[in-house]
Kinemage of the C-alpha trace (Angstrom):
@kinemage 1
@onewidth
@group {chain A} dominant
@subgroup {mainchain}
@vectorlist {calphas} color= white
{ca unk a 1} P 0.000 0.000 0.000
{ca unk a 2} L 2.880 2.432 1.280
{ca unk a 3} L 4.728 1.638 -2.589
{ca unk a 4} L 1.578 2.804 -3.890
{ca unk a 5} L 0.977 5.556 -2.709
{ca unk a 6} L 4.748 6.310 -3.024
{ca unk a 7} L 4.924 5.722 -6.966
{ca unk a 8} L 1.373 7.691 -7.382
{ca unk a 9} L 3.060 10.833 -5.638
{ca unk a 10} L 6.029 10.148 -7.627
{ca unk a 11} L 4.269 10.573 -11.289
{ca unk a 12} L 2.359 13.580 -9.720
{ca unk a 13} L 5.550 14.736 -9.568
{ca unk a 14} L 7.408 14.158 -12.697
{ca unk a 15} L 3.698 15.466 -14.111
{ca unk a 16} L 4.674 18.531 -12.536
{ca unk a 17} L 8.328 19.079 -13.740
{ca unk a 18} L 7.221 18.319 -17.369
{ca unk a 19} L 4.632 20.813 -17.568
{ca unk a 20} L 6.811 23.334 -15.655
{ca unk a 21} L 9.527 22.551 -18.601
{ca unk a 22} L 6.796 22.616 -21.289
{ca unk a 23} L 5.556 26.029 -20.366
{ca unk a 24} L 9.387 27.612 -19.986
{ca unk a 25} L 9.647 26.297 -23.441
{ca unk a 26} L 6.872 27.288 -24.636
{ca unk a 27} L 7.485 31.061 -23.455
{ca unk a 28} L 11.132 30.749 -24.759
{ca unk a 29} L 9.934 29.926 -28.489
{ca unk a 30} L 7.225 32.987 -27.869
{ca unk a 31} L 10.315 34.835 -27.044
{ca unk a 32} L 8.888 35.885 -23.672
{ca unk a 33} L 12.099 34.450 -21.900
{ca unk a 34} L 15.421 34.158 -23.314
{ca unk a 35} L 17.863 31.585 -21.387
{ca unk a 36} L 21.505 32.599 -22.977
{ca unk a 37} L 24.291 33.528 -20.759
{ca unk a 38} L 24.856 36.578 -22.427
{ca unk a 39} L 21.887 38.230 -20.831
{ca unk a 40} L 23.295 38.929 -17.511
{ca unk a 41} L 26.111 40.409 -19.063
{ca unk a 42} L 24.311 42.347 -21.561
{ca unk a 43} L 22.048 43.676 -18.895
{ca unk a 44} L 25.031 44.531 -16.728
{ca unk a 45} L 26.578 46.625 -20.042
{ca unk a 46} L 23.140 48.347 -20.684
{ca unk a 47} L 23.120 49.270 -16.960
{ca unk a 48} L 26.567 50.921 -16.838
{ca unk a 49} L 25.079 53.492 -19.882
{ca unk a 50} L 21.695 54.476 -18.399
{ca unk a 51} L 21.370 58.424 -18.138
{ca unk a 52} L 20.661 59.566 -14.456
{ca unk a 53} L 18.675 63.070 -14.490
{ca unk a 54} L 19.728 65.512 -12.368
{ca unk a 55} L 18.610 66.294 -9.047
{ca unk a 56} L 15.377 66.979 -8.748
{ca unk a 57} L 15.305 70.559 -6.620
{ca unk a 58} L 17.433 71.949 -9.913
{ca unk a 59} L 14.658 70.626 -12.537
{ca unk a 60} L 12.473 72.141 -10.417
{ca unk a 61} L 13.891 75.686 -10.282
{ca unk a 62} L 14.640 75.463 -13.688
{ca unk a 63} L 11.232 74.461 -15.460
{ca unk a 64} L 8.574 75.031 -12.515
{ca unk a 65} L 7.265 71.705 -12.211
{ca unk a 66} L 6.808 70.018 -9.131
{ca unk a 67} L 8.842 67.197 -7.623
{ca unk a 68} L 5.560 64.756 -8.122
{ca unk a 69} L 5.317 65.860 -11.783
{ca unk a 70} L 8.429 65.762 -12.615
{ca unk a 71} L 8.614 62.394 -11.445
{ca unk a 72} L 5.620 61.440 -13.583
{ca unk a 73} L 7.150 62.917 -16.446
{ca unk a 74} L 10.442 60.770 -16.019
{ca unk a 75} L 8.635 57.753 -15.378
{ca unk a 76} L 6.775 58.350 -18.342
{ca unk a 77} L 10.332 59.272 -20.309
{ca unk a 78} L 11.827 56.177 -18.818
{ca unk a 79} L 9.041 53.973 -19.914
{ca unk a 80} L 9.938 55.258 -23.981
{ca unk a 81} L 13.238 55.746 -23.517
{ca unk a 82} L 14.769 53.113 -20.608
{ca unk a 83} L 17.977 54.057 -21.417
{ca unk a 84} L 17.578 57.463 -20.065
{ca unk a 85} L 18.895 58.793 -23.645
{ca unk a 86} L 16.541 59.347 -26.745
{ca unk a 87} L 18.281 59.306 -30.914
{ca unk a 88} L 17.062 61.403 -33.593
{ca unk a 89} L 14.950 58.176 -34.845
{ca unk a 90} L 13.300 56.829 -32.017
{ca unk a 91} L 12.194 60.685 -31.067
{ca unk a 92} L 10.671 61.098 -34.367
{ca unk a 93} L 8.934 57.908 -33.840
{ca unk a 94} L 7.280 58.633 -30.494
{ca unk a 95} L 6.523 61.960 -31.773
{ca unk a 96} L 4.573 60.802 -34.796
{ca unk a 97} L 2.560 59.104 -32.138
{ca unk a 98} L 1.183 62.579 -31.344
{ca unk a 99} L 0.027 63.226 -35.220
{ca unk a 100} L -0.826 59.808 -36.286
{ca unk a 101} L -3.206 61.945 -39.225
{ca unk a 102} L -0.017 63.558 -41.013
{ca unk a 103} L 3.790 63.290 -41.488
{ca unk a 104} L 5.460 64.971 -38.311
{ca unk a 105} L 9.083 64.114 -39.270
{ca unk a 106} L 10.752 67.263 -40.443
{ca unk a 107} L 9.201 69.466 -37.774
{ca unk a 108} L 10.077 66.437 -35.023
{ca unk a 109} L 13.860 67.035 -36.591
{ca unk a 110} L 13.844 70.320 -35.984
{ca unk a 111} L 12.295 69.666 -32.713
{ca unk a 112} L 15.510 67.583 -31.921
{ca unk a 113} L 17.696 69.645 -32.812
{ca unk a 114} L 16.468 72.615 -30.358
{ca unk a 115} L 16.390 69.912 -27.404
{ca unk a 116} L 20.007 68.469 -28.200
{ca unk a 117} L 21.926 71.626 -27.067
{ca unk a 118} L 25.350 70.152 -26.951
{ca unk a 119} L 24.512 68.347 -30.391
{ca unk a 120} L 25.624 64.939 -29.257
{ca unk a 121} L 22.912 63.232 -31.191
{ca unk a 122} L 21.145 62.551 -28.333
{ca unk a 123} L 18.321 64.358 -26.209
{ca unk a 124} L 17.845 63.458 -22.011
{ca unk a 125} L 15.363 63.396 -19.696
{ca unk a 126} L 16.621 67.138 -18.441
């Protein structure tokens, strides 16, 4: 009776495992999940890049926004831009999002331009 109920627990188990290795491989080949070892280390390179805005109290002296705004504007940057740092291309992109009706590229350029002051070719959260 005991190796019974022993062997019936058993499969319950291995039942288990393979659908907890079906489903990882399932949201692998979706590309939900990625298992290479690179991804630690790629995550570790994109960290050491991220921008870092200013401190707040100087934002806030400088464009009149509060501290709780200006952190809902960040998050909101962060959320488009995770890097901290926006390109030419992917600001033109989330600005077409405003005008969906009409092509908003050459005024987004110019747009750009004004924001990158030191003309680095990129445009931060400040």
């Amino acid at each position: 009776m005991l190796t019974l109920e022993w062997e019936s627990e058993g499969l319950q188990t291995v039942g288990i495992v393979v659908i907890i290795f079906a489903s990882l491989k399932l949201l692998h080949l979706l590309g939900l999940i990625d298992f290479s070892e690179d991804t630690v280390e790629d995550e570790m390179e994109m960290a050491t890049v991220r921008h870092r805005p200013e401190a707040l109290e100087l934002l806030e002296a400088q464009t009149r926004f509060t501290k709780k705004e200006l952190q809902i504007l960040y998050r909101g940057f962060k959320n488009e831009c995770p890097s901290g740092v926006v390109n030419e291309e992917t600001f033109k992109e989330i600005y077409s999002q405003f005008f969906p009706q009409g092509d908003s590229t050459t005024y987004a350029h110019f747009l750009f331009n004004a924001f990158d002051t030191d003309h680095n070719g990129s445009v931060s959260f400040e």
